[in-house]
Structure formats: C-alpha cells, structure tokens
DSSP file (Angstrom, degrees, kcal/mol; ACC not computed):
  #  RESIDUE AA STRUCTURE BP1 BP2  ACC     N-H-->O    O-->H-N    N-H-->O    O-->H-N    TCO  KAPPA ALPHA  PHI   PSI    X-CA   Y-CA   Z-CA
    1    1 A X              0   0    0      0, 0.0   115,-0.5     0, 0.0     2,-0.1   0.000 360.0 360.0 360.0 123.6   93.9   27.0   12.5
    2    2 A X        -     0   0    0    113,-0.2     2,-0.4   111,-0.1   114,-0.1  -0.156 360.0-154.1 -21.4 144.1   93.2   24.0   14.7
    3    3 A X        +     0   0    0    112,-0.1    74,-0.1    74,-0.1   111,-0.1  -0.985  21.3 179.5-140.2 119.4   90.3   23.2   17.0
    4    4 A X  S    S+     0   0    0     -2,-0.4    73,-0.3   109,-0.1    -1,-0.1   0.728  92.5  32.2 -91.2 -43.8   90.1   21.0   20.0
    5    5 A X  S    S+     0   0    0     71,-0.1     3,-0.4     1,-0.1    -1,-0.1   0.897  77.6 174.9 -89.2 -17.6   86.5   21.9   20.6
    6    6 A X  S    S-     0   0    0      1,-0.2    -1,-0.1   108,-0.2     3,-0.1   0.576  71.9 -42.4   2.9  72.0   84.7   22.6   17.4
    7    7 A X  S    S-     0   0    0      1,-0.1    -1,-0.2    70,-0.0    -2,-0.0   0.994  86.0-150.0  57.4  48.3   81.2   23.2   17.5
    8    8 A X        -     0   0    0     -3,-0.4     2,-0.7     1,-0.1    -1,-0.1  -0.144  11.2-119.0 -52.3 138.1   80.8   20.2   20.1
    9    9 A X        -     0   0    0     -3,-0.1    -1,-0.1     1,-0.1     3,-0.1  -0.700  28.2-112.8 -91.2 106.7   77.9   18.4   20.1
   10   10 A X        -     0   0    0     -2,-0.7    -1,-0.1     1,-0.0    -2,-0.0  -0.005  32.5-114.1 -75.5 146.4   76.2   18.6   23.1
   11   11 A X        -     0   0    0      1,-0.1     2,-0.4     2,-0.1    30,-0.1  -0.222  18.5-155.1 -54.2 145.1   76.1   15.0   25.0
   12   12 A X     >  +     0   0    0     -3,-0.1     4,-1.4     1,-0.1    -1,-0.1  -0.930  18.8 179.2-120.3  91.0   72.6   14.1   25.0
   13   13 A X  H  > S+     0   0    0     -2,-0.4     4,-3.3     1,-0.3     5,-0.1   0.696  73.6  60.4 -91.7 -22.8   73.1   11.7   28.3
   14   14 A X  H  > S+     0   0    0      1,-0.2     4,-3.5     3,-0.1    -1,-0.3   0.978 115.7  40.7 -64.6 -42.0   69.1   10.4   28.7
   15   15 A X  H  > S+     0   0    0      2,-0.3     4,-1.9     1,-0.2     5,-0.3   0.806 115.8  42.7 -72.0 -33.4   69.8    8.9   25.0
   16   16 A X  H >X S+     0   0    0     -4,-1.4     4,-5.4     1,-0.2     3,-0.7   0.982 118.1  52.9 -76.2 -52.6   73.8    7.5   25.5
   17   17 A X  H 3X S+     0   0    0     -4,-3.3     4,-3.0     1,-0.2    -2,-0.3   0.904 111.4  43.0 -46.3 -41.6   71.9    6.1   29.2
   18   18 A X  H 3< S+     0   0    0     -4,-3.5     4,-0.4     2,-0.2    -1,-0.2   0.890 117.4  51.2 -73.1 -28.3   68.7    4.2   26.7
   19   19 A X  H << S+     0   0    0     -4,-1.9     4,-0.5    -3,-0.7    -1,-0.2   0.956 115.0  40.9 -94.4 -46.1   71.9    2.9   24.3
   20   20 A X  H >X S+     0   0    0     -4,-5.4     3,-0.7    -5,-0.3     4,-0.6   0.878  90.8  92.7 -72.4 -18.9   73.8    1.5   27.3
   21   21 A X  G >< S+     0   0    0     -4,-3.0     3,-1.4    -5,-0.3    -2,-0.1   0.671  87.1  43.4   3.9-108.3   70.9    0.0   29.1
   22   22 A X  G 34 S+     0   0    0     -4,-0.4    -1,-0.2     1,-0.3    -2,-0.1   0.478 104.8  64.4 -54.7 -15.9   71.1   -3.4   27.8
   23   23 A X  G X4  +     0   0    0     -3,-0.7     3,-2.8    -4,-0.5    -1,-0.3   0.447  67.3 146.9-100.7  13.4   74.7   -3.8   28.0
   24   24 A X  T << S+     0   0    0     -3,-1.4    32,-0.2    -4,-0.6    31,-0.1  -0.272  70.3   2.2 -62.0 135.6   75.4   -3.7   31.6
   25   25 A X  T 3  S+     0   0    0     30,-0.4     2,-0.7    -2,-0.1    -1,-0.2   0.628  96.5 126.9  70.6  12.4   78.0   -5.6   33.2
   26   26 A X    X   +     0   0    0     -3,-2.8     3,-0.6     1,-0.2    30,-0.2  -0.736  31.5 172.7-131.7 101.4   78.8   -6.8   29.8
   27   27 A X  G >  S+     0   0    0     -2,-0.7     3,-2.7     1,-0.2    -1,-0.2   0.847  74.0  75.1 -22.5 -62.6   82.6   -6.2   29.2
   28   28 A X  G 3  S+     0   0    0      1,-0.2     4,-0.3     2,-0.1    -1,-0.2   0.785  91.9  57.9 -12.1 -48.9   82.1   -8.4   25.6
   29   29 A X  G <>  +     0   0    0     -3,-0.6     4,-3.1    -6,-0.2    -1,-0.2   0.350  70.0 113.0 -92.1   4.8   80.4   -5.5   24.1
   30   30 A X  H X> S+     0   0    0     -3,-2.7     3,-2.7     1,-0.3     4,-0.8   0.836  83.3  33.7 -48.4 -96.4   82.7   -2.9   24.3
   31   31 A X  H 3> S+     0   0    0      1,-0.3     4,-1.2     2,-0.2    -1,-0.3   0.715 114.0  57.5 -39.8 -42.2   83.6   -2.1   21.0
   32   32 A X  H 3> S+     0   0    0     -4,-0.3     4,-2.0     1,-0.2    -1,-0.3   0.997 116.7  43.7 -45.6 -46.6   79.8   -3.0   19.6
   33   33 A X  H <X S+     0   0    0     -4,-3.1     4,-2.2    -3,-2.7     5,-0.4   0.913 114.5  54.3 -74.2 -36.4   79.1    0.2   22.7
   34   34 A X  H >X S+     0   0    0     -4,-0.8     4,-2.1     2,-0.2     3,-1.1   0.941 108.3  40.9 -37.7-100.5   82.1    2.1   21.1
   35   35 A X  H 3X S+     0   0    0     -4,-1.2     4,-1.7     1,-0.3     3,-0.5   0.712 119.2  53.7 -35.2 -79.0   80.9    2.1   17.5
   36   36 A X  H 3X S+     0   0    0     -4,-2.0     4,-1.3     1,-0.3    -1,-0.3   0.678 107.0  43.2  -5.5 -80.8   77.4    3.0   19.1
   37   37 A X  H <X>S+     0   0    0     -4,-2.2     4,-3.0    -3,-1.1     5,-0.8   0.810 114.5  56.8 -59.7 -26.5   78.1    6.1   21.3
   38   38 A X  H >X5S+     0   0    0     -4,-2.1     4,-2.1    -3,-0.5     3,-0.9   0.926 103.4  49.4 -71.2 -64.0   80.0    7.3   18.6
   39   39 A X  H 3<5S+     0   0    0     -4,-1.7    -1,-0.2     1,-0.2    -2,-0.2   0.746 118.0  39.0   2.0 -70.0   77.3    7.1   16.4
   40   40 A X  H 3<5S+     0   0    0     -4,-1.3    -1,-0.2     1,-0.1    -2,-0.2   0.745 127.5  31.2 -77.1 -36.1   75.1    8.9   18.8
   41   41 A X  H <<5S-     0   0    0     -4,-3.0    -3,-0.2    -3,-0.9    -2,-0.1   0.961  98.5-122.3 -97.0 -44.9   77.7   11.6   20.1
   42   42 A X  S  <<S+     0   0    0     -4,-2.1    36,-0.2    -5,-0.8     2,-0.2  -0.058  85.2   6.4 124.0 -34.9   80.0   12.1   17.1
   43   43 A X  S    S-     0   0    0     -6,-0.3     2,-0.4    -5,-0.2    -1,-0.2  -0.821  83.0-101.9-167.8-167.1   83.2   11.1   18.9
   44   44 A X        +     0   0    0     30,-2.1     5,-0.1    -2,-0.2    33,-0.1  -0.653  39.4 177.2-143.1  72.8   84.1    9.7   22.3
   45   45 A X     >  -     0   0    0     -2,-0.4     4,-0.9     1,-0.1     3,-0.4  -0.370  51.7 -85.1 -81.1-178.6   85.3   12.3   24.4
   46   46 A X  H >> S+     0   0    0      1,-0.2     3,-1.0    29,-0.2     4,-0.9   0.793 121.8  56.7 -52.5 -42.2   86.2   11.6   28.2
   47   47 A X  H >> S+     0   0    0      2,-0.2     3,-1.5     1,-0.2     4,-1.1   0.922 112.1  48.8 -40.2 -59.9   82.3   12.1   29.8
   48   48 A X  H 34 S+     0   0    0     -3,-0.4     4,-0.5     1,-0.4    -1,-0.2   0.372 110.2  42.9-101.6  17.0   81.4    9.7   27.5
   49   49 A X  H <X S+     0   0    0     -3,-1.0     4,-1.4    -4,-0.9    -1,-0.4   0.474 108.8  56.1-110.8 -19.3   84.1    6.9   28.1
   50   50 A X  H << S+     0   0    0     -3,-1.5    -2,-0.2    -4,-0.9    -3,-0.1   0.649 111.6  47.2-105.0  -7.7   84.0    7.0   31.8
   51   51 A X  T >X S+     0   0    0     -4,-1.1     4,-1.9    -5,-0.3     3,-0.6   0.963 108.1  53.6 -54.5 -75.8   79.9    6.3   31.2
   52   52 A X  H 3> S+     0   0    0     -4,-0.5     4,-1.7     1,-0.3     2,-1.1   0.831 115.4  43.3 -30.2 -64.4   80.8    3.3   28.6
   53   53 A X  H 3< S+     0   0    0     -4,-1.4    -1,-0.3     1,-0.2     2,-0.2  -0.703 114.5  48.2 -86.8  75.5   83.2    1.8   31.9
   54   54 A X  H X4 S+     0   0    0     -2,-1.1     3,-1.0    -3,-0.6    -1,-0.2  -0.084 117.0  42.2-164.3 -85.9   80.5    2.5   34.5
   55   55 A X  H 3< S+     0   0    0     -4,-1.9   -30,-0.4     1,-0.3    -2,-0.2   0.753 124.5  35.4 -49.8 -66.6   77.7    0.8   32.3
   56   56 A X  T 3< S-     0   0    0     -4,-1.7    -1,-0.3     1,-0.2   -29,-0.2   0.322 107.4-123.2-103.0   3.6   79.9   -2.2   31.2
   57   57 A X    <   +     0   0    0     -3,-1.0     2,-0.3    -5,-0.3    -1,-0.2   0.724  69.2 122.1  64.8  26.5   82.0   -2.6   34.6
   58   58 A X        -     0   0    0     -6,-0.2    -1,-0.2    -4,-0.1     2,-0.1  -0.553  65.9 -90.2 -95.6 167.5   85.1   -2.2   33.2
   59   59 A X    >>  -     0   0    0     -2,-0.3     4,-1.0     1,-0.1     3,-0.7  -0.636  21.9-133.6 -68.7 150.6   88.2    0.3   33.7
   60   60 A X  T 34 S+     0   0    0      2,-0.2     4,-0.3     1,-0.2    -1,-0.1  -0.086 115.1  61.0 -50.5  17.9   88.6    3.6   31.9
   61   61 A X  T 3> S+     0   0    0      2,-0.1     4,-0.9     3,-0.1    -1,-0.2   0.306 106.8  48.4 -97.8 -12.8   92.0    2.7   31.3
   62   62 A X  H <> S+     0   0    0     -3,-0.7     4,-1.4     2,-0.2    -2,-0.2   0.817 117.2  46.1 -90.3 -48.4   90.2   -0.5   29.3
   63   63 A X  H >X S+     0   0    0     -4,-1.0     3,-2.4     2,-0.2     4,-1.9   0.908 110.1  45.2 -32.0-104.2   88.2    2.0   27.7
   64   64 A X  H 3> S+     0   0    0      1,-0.4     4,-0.7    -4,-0.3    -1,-0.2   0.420 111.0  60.5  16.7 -53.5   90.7    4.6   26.7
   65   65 A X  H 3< S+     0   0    0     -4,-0.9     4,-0.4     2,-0.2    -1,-0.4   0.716 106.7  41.4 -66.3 -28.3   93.0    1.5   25.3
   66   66 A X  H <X S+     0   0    0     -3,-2.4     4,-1.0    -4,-1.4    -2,-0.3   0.578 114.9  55.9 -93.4 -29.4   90.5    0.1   22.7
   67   67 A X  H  < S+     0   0    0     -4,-1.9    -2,-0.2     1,-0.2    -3,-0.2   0.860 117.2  37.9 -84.4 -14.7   89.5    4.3   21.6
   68   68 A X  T  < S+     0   0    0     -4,-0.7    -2,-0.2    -5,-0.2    -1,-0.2   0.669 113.0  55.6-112.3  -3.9   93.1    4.9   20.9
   69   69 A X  T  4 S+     0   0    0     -4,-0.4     2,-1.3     1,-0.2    -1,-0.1   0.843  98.5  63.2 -77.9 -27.8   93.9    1.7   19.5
   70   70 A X  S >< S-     0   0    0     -4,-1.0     3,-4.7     1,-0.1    -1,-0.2  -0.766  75.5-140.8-120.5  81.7   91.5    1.6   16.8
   71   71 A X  T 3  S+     0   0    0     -2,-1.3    -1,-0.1     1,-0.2    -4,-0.0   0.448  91.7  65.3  12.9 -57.5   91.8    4.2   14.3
   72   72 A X  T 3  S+     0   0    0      2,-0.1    -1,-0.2     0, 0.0     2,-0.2   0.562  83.9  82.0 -28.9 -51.1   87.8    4.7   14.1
   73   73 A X    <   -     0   0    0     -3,-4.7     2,-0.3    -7,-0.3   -30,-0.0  -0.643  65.9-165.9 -94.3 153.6   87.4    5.8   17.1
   74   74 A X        -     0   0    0     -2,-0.2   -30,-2.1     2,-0.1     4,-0.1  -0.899  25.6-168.3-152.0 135.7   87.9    9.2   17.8
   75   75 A X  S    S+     0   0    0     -2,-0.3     2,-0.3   -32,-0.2   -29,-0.2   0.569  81.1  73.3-108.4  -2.1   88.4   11.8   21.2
   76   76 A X  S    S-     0   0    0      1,-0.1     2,-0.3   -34,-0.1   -32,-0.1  -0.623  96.9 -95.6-113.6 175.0   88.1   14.6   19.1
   77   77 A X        -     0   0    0    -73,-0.3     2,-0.4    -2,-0.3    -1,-0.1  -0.522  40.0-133.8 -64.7 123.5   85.2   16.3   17.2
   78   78 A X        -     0   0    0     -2,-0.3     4,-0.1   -36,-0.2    36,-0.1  -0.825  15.1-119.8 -94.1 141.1   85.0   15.2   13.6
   79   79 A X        -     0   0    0     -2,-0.4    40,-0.3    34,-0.2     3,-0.2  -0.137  31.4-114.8 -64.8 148.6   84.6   17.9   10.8
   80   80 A X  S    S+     0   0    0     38,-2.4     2,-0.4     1,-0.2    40,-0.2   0.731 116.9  55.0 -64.6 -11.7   80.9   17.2    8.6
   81   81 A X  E    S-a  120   0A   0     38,-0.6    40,-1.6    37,-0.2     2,-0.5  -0.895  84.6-168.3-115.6 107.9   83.0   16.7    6.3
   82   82 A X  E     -a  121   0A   0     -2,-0.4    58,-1.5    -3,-0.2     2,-0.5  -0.709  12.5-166.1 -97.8 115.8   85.9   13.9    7.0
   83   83 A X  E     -aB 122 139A   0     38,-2.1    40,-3.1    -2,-0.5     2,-0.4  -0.908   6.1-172.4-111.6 134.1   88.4   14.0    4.5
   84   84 A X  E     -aB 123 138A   0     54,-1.6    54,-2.0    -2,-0.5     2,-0.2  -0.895   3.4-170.0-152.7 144.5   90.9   11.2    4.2
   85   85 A X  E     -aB 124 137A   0     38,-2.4    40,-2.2    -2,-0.4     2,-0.5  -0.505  21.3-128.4-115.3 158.7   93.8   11.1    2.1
   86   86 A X  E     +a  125   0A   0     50,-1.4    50,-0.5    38,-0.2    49,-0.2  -0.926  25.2 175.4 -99.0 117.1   95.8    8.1    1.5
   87   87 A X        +     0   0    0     38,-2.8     2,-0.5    -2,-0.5    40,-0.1  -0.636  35.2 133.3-135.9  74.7   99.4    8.2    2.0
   88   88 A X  S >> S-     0   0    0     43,-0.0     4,-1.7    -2,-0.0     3,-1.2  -0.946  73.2 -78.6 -95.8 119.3  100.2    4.5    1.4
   89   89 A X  H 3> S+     0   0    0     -2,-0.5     4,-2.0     1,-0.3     5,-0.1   0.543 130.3  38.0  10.0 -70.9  103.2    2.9   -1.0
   90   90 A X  H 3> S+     0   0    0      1,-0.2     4,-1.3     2,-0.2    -1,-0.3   0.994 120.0  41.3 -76.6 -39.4  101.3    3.4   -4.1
   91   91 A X  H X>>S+     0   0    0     -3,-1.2     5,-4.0     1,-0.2     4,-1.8   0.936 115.8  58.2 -76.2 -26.3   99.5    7.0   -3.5
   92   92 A X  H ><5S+     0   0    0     -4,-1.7     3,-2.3     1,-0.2     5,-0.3   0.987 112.7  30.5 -49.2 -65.0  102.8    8.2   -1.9
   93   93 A X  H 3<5S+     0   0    0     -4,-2.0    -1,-0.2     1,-0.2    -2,-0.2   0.623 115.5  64.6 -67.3   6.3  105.2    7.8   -4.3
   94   94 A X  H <<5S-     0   0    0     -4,-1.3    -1,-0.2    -3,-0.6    -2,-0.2   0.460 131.2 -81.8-112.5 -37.2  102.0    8.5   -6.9
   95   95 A X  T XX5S+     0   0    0     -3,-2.3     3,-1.3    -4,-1.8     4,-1.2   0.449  88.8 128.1 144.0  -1.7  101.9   12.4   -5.1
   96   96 A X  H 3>< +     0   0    0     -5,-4.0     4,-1.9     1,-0.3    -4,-0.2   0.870  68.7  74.7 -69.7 -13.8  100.0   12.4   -1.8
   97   97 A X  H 34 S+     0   0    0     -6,-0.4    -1,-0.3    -5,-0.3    -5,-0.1   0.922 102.1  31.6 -13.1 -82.2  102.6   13.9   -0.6
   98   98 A X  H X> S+     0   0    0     -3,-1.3     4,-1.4     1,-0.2     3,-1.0   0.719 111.6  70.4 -70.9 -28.8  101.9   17.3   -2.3
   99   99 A X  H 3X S+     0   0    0     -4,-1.2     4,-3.6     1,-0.3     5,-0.4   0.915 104.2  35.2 -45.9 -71.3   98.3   16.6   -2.0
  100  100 A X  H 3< S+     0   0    0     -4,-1.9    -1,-0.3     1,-0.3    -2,-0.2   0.360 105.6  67.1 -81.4  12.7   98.2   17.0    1.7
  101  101 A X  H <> S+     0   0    0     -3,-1.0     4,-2.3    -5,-0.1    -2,-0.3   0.552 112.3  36.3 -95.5 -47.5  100.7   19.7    1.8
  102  102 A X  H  X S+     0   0    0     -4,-1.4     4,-2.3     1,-0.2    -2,-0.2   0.899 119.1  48.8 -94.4  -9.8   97.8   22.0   -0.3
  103  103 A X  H  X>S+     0   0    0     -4,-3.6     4,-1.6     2,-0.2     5,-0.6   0.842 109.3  48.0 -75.0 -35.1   94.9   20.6    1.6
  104  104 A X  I  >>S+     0   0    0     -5,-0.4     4,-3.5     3,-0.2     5,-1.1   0.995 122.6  42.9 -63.7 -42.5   96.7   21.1    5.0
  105  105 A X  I  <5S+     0   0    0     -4,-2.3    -2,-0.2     2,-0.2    -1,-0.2   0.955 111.3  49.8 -71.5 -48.9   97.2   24.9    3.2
  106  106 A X  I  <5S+     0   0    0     -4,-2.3    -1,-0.2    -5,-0.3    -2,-0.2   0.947 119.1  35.7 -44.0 -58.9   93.9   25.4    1.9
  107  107 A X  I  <5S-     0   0    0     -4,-1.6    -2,-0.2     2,-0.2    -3,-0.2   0.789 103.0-120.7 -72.1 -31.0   91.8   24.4    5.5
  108  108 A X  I  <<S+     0   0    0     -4,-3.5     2,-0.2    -5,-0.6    -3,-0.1   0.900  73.6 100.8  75.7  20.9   94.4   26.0    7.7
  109  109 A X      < -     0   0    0     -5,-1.1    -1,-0.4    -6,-0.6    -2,-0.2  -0.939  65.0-117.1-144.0 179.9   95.2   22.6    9.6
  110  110 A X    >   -     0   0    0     -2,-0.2     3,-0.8     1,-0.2     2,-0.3  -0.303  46.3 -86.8 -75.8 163.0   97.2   19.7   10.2
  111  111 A X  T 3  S+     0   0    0      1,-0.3    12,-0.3    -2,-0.1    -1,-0.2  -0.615 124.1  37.3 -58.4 135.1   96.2   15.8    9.7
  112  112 A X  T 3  S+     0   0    0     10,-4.1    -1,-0.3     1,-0.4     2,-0.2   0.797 110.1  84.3 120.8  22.1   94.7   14.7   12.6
  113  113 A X    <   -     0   0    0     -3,-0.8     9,-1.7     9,-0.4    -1,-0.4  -0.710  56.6-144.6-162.2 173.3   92.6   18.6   13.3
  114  114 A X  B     -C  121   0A   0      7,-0.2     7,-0.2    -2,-0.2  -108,-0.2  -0.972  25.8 -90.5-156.9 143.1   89.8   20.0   12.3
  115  115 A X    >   -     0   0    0      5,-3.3     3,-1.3    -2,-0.4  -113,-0.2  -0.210  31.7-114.6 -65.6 170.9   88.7   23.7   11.4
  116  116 A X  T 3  S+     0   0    0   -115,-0.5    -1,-0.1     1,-0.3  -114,-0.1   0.701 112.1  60.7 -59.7 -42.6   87.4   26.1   13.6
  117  117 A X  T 3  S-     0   0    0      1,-0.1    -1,-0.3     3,-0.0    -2,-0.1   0.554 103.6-123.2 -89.9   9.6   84.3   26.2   11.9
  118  118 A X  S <  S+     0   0    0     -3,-1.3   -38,-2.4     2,-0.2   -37,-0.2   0.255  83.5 111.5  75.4 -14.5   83.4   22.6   12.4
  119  119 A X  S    S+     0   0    0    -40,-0.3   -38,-0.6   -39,-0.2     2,-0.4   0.624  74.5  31.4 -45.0 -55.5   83.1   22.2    8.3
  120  120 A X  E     -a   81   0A   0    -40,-0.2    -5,-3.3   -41,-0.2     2,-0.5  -0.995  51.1-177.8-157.6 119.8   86.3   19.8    7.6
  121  121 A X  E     -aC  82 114A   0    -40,-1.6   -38,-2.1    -2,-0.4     2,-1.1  -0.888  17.9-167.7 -93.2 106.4   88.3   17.0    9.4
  122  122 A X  E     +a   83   0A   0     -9,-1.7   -10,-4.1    -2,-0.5    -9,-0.4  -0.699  12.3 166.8-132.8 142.2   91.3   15.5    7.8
  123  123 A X  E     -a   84   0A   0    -40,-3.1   -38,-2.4    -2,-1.1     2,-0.3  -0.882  29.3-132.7-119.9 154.0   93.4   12.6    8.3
  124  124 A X  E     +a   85   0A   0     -2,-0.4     2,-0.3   -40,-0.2   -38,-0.2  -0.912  32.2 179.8-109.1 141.3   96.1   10.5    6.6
  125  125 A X  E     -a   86   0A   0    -40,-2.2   -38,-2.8    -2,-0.3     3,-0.1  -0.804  34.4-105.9-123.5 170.7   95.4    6.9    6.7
  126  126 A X  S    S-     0   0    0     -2,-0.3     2,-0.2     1,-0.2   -37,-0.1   0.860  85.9 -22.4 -41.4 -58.6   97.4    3.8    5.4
  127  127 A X        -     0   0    0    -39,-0.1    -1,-0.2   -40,-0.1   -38,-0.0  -0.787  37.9-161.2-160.9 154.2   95.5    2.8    2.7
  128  128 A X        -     0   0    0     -2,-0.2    15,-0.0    -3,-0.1     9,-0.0  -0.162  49.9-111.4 -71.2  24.7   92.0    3.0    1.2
  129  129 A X  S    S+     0   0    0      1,-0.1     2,-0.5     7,-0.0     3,-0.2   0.372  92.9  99.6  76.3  -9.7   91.9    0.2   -1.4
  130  130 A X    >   +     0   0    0      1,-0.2     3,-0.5     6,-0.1    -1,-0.1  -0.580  37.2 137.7-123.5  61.1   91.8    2.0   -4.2
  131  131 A X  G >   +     0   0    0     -2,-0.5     3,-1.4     1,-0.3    -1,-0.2   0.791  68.9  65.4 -96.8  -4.2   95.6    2.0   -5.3
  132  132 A X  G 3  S+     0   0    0      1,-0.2    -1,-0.3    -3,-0.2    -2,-0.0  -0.191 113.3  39.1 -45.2   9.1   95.1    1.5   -8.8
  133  133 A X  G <  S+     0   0    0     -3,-0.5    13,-2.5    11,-0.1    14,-0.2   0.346  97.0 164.0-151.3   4.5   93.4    5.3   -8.4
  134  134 A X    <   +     0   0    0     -3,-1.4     2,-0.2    11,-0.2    11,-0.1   0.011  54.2  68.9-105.1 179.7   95.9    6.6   -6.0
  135  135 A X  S    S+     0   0    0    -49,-0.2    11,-1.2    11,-0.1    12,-1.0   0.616  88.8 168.2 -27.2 134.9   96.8    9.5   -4.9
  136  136 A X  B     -E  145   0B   0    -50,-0.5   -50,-1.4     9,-0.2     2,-0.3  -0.992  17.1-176.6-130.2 134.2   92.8    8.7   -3.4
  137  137 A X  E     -B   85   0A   0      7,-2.7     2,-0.5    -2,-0.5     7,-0.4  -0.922  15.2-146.3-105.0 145.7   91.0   10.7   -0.6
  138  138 A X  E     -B   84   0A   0    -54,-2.0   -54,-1.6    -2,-0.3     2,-0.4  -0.937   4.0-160.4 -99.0 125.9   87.7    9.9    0.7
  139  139 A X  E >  S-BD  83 142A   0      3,-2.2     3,-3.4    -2,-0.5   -56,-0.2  -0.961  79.4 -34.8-111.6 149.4   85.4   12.7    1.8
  140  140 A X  T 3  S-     0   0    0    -58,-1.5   -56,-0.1    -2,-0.4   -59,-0.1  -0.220 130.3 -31.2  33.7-122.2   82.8   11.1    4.1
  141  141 A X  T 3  S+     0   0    0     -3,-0.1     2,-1.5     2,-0.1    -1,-0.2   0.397 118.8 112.7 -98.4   2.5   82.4    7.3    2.4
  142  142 A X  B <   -D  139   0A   0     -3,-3.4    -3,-2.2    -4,-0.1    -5,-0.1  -0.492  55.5-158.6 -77.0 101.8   83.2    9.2   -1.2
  143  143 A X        -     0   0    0     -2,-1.5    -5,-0.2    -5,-0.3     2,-0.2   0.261   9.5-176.1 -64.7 172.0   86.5    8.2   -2.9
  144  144 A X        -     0   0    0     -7,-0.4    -7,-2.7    -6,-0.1     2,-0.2  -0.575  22.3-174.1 178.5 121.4   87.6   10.9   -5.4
  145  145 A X  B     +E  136   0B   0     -9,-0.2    -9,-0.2    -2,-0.2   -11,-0.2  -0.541  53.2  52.9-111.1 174.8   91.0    9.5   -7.1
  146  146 A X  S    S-     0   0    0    -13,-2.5    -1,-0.2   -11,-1.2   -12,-0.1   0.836  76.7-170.3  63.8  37.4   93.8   10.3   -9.5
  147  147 A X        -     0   0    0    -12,-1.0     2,-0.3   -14,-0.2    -1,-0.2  -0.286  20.0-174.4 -78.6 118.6   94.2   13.5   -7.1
  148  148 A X    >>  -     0   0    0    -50,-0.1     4,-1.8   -49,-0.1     3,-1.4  -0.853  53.4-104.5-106.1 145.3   97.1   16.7   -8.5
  149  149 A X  H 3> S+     0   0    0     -2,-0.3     4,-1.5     1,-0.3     5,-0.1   0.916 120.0  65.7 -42.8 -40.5   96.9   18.9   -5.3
  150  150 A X  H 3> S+     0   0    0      2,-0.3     4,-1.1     1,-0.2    -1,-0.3   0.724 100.5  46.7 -74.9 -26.8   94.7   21.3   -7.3
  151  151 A X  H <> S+     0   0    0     -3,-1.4     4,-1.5     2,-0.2    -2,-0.2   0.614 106.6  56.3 -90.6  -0.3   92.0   19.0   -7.6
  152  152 A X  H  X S+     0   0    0     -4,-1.8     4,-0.9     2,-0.1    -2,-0.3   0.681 108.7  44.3 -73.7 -28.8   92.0   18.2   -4.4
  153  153 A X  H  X S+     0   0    0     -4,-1.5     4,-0.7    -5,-0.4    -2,-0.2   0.795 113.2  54.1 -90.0 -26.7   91.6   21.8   -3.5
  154  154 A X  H >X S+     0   0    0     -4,-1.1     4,-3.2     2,-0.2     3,-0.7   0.978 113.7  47.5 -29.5 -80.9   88.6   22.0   -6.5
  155  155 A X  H >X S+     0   0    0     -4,-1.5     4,-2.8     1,-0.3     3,-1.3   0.962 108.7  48.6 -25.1 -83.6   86.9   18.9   -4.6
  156  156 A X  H 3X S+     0   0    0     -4,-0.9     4,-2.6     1,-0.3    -1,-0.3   0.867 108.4  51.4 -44.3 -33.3   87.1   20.1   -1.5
  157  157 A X  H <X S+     0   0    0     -4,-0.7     4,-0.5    -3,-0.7    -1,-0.3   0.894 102.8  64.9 -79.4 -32.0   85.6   23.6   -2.4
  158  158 A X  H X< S+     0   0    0     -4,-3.2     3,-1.5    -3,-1.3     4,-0.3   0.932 104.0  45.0 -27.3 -67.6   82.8   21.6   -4.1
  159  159 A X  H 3< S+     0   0    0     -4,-2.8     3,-0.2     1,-0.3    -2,-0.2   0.777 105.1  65.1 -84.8  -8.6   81.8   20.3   -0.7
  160  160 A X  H 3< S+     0   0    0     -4,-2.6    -1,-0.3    -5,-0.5    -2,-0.2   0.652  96.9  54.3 -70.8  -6.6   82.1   23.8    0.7
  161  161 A X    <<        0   0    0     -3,-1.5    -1,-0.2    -4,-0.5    -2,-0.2   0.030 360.0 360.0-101.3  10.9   79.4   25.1   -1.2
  162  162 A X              0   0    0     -4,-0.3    -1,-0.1    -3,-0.2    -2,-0.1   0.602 360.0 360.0 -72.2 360.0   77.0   22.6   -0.1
C-alpha cells in the first residue's frame, strides 16, 4: 500500500520562522532555504513552500519550480529508511529490473511511495556511481551492490529489524 501522509511530521513553524529569519527578501538563497527546511521538516510540503516565498519575496510558482525540478527535494513524506535503487545503463541491463519488481512486492509500493507505516521510501534514480557494482541500491547514504532480487529483499529486512 501507498501513503500520501505517512506518519507526517508535525511542522514545527517557531523553528522553520528562526531558519528563515536571516534570509529575507533574499531570492539568492532559495535552494540554500530548500535544502534547510527540508532538513528541519523532512520534506517540503505546500505550508512550508508558501512560508519559503513569503520569507524570501518570491512566487510560489518560483518555489514549487525549483522543489520539482530537483530530484532532492521532496513534497512527500520520506520513509526512515530511503531506499534507492539504480536503474541506470549498467545496473539495468545488470538486473535492476527484477530487483525493483521484488522490492516494489516485498513493501507493498511503487517507486516514488512510501509505506503506511512510515518505515521505507523507495525511488529509482539514474545512477549512483557505483556501476562497476551495479545492480546498486542505497539505503539512507549506504550503497549495498551486486544486488539478485533476493538480497535485496535480505537487506532490506536487515533494516527492518533495527
């Protein structure tokens, strides 16, 4: 199952107000105030984008165009655990294929979703550098390479008992 809300983290809005302070009226700083609030919130849902264009005197349509251009940034709730699989030249034709066919079956989502319980996020990205290793997934900043669909479902159960 999918989740748009997951175990949201509630906005803590004196704290987002103390990190936009200093950056009022300065457009420049957007993405530096991006990366930031995300930090702080977890993701950048709408509350906290029409803040970001308030502070920095810019549009929410300016806003709104730099979170959806940039990968990174996020409108949805991310899982504690972020899994991301590499489906790039070498780790496709290498297997990610099937990879993310038993991870999507194992969690009980799509790329791009995160379970119900708040526990797991996963996404497919381009690449992760590591194609000399591939099929590769990352969980948080941890690579784990040379990935058969069954040790990707191993892995992943690993970090469910933590």
């Amino acid at each position: 199952m999918s989740c748009c809300s997951c175990e949201e983290k509630k906005i803590d809005y004196e704290k987002l107000d103390q990190l936009l302070a200093p950056y009022q009226g300065q457009p420049s700083a957007l993405i530096e105030v991006l990366h930031r609030a995300q930090e702080l919130v977890g993701y950048l849902p709408k509350e906290v984008q029409i803040r970001i264009a308030d502070a920095l005197g810019v549009s929410l349509g300016e806003v709104y165009a730099v979170v959806s251009f940039y990968s990174h940034f996020s409108i949805k709730p991310k899982g504690k655990y972020r899994i991301s699989l590499c489906k790039g030249t070498a780790c496709y034709v290498k297997g990610s294929p099937d990879v993310l066919e038993k991870i999507e079956h194992q969690l009980g989502i799509k790329a791009g979703d995160s379970t119900d319980d708040g526990l797991f996020s996963l996404e497919v990205v381009r690449c992760l550098g590591a194609c000399g290793l591939g099929p590769v997934m990352t969980v948080n900043e941890n690579a784990h390479g040379l990935l058969k669909p069954d040790k990707a479902v191993d892995i992943i159960e690993n970090y469910r008992q933590q």
